[in-house]
C-alpha positions in Angstrom: 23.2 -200.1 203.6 26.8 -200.1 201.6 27.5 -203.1 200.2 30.9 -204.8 201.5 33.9 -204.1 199.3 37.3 -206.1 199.0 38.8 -203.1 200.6 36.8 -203.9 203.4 37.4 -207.2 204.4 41.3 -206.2 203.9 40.8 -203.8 206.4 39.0 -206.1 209.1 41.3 -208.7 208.3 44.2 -206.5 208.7 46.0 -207.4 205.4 46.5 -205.4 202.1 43.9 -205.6 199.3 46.1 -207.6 197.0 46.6 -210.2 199.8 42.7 -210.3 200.1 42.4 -210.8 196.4 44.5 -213.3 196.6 42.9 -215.2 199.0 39.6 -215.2 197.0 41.6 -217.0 193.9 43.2 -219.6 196.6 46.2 -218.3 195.7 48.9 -221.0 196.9 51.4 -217.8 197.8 49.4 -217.2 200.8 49.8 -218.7 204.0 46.7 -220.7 205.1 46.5 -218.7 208.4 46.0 -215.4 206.5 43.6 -217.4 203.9 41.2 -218.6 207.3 41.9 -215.3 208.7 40.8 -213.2 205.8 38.0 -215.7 204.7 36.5 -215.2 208.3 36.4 -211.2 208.0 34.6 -212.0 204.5 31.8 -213.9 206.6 31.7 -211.8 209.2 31.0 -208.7 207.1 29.0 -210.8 204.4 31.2 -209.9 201.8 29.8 -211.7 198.3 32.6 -211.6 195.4 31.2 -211.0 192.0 33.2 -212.5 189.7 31.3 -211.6 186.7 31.8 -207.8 188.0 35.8 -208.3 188.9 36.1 -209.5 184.8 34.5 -206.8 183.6 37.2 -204.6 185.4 40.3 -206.6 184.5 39.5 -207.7 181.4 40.0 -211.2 182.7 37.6 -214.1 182.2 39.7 -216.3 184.9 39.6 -219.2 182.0 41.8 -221.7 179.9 41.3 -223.2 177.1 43.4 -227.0 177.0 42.9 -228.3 173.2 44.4 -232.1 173.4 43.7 -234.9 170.1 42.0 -236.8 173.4 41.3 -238.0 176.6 41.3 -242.3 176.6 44.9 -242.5 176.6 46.0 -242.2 180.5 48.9 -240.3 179.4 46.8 -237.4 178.4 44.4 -237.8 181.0 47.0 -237.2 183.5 48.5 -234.4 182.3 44.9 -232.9 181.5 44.2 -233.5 185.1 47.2 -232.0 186.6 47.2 -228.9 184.3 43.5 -228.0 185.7 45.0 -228.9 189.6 47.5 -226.0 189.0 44.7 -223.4 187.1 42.2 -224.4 190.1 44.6 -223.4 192.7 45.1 -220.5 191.2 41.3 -219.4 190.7 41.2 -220.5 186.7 38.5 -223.0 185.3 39.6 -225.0 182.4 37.9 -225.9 179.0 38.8 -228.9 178.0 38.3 -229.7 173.8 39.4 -232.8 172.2 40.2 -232.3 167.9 40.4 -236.3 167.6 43.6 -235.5 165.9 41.6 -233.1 163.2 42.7 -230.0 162.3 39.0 -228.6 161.1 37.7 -229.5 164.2 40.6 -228.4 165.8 40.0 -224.6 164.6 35.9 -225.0 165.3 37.3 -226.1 169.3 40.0 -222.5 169.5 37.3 -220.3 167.7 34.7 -221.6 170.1 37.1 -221.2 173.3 38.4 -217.5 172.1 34.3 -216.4 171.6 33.6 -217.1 175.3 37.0 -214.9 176.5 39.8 -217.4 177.8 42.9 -215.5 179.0 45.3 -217.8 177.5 45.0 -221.0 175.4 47.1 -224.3 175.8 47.2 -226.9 173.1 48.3 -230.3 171.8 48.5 -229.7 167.6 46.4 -231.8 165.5 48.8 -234.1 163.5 48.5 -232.1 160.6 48.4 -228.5 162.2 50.3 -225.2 160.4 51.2 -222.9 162.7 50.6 -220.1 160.8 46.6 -220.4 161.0 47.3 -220.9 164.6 48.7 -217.6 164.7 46.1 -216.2 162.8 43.3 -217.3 165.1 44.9 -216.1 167.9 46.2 -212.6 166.3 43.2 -210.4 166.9 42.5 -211.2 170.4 46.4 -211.8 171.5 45.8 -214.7 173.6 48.9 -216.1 174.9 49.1 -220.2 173.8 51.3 -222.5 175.1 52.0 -226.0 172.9 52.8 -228.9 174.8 53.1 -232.8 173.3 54.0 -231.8 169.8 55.6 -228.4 168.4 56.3 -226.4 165.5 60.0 -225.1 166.1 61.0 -222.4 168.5 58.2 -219.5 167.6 56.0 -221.1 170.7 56.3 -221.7 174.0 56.5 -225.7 174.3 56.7 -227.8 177.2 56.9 -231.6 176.5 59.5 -234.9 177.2 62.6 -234.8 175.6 61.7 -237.3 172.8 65.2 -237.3 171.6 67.1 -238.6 174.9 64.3 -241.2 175.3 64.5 -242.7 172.1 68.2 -242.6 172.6 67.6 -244.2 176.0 65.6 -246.9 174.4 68.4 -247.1 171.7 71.6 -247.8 173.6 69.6 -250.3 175.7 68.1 -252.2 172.7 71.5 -252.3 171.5 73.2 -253.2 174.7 70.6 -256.6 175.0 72.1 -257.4 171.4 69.8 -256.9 168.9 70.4 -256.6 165.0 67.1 -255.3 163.9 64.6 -253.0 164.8 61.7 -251.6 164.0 59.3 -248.8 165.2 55.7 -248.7 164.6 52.4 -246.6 165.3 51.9 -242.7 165.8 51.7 -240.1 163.4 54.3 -240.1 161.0 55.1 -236.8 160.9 55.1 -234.6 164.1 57.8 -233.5 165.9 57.5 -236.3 168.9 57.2 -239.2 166.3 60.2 -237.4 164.9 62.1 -236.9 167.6 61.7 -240.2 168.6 62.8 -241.8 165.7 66.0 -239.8 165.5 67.1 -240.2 168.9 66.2 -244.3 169.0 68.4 -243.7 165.9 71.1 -242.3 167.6 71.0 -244.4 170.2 71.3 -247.7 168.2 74.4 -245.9 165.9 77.6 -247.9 166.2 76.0 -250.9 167.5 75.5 -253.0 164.1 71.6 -252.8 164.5 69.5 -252.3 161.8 66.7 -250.0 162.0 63.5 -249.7 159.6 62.2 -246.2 160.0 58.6 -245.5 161.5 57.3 -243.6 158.6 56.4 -247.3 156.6 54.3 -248.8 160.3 52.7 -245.2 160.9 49.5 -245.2 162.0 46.8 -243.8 164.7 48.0 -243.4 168.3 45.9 -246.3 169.7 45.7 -249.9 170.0 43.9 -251.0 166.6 46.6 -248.4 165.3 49.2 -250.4 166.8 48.1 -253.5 165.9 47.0 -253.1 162.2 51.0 -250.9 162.1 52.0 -254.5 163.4 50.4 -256.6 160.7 51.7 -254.5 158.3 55.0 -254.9 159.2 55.0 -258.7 159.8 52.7 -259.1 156.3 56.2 -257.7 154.8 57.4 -261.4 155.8 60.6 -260.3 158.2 60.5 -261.0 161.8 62.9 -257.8 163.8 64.4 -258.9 166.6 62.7 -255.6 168.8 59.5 -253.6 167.9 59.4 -249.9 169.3 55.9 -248.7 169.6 55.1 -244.8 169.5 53.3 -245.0 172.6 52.6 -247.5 175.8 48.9 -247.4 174.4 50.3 -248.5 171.1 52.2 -251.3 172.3 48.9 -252.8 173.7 47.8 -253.3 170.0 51.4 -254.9 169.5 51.5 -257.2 172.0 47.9 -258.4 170.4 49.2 -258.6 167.1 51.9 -261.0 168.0 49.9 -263.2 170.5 47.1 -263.3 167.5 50.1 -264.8 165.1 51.1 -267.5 167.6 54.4 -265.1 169.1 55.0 -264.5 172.6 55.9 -260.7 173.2 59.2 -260.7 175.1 60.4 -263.9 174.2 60.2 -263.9 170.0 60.2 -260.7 169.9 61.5 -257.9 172.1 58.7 -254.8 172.6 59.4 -251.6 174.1 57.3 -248.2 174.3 57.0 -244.3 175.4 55.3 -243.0 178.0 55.0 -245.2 181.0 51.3 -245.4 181.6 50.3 -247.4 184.7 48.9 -250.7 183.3 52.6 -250.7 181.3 54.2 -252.6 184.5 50.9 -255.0 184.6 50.9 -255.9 181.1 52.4 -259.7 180.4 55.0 -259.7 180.1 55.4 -256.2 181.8 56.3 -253.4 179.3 59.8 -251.8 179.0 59.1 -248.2 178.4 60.1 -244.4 178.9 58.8 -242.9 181.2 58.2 -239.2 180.0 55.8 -237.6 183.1 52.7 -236.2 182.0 52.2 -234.6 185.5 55.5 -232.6 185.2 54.5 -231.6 181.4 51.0 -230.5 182.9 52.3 -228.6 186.0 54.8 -227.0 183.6 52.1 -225.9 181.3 49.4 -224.7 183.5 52.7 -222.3 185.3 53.8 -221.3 181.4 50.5 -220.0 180.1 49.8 -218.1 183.6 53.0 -216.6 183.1 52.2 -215.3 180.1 49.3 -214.6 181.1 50.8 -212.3 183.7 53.5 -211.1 181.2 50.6 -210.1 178.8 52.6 -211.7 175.9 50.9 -213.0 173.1 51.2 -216.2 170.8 54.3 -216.4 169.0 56.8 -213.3 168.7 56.9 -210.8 166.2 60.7 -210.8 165.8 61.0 -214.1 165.2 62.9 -214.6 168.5 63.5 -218.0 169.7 61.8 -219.5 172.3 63.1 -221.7 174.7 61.5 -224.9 175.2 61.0 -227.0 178.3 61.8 -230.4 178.3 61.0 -233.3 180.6 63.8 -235.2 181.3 62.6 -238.5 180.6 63.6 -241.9 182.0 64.0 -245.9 181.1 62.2 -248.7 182.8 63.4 -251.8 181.6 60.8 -254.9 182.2 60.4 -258.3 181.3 59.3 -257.4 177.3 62.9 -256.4 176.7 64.7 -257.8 179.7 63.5 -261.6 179.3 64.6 -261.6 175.1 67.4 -263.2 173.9 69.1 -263.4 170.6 67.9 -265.9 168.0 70.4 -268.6 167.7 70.8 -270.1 164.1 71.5 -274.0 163.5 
């Protein structure tokens, strides 16, 4: 007996081939009537989809690669988790790697993820990552990547927050609660959010009087102990700002211990603010002011940018040295207690 093809079950179904195909990746174009409709002629006629057969003909190993620094920060977890939502619908599994932030492991991670055949590669740059042996990696086998978090200029695709209009967010409000110095802490000093962040906080405090001590002397790793030891280093310099800034919501937690070990209450010595607006941000005591920058958004956009590309059959980069747009997150502030309840230092 024949086996049952795809054109079979479009057939009995009474729908075109592509529409059946589409069906089998739960493709969310298709109406859920024609899914049950088409899914029923496929038991009826005990059709059996061999995936590892429909690879071999499209050259397609219906797999992504995600490459983040890691997964116990809720910010990435979300956005990791969203990103796989969107590839599932759309028939993908996802390989999930984490470099901790190194850019040997980092290369191990895409080497390993471009031997088993993924169609298209997204990734969060190690902190020290050149593009160029990105590039190179992915050259031979032309496997579209998509950056998101941090970026290396407009050669990539990027989707991320708009670090710029959050610190400037952050900026105008730290200034507007009227205070004279400010200081950010934690993060890597040198990638384009921590960068970004700092210039647009920068911006945002210009023309209000407020002095601001740049991040790169309080860098540090994007974690709690990073925020905290970033903390001690700053009040070990024997100056107490009137706001701290931390890199991250994750980061703040370390600052908020920091202060409490040194007998200061956070929010009411000193004003603390953060990026990201993780959920235990609006629980923490006093609750965290924060931008919120939506990793779901930044993980829906990415998982729809690489299978674009994917689509497109473009590759990493561009060979003219064409610009890229990237897509930005429009982020938002959500002033708490930590900033709201501060008040200037008065002086006898």
């Amino acid at each position: 007996m024949a086996r049952t093809t795809l054109a079979d079950v479009s057939r009995h179904a009474g729908v075109s081939r592509s529409t059946a195909s589409l069906v089998l990746n739960n493709s969310p174009e298709i109406p859920e009537s024609t899914k049950v409709r088409v899914r029923a002629s496929m038991a009826e006629l005990g059709y059996v989809y061999n995936r590892r057969a429909a690879s071999l003909r499209n050259q397609k190993s219906m797999a992504l690669g995600l490459v983040v620094t890691e997964i116990r920060n809720p910010y990435f977890a979300e956005l990791a988790m969203t990103l796989e939502d969107v590839a599932y619908a759309y028939g993908y599994a996802l390989f999930v790697c984490y470099s901790r932030d190194n850019v040997d492991r980092q290369e191990v991670l895409i080497a390993r993820l471009l031997e088993r055949g993924i169609d298209g590669l997204v990734l969060l740059p190690a902190a020290a990552t050149a593009a160029g042996n990105i590039d190179q990696l992915l050259e031979a086998s032309r496997t579209p990547l998509v950056l998101l978090a941090r970026h290396f200029g407009l050669q990539h695709d990027y989707v991320g927050a708009d670090n710029r209009l959050a610190g400037e967010l952050l900026g105008r409000h730290l200034g507007a609660i009227g205070t004279k110095n400010v200081a950010m802490i934690g993060g890597p000093s040198s990638t384009s959010a921590s960068l970004e962040r700092s210039e647009g906080l920068a911006t945002g405090l210009a023309g209000s009087g407020v002095q601001f001590t740049p991040p790169l002397r309080f860098s540090g790793p994007t974690t709690a102990a990073g925020g905290a030891a970033a903390t001690a280093a700053l009040l070990d310099q024997g100056s107490l700002p009137d706001a701290i800034v931390a890199f991250s919501d994750v980061t703040a937690v370390g600052v908020y211990a920091e202060l409490s070990a040194r007998g200061l209450e956070p929010g009411r010595d000193v004003a603390v603010a953060g990026f990201d607006d993780i959920p235990s941000s609006a629980h923490q005591v006093p609750p965290l002011t924060t931008v919120a920058t939506f990793p779901a958004s930044i993980g829906e956009k990415c998982a729809e940018l690489i299978l674009e590309r994917i689509a497109d059959d473009r590759p990493a980069g561009l060979a003219g040295g064409e610009d890229l747009p990237h897509i930005l997150i429009r982020p938002e502030l959500r002033i708490r207690a930590s900033t709201a309840s501060w008040r200037p230092r008065t002086t006898l």
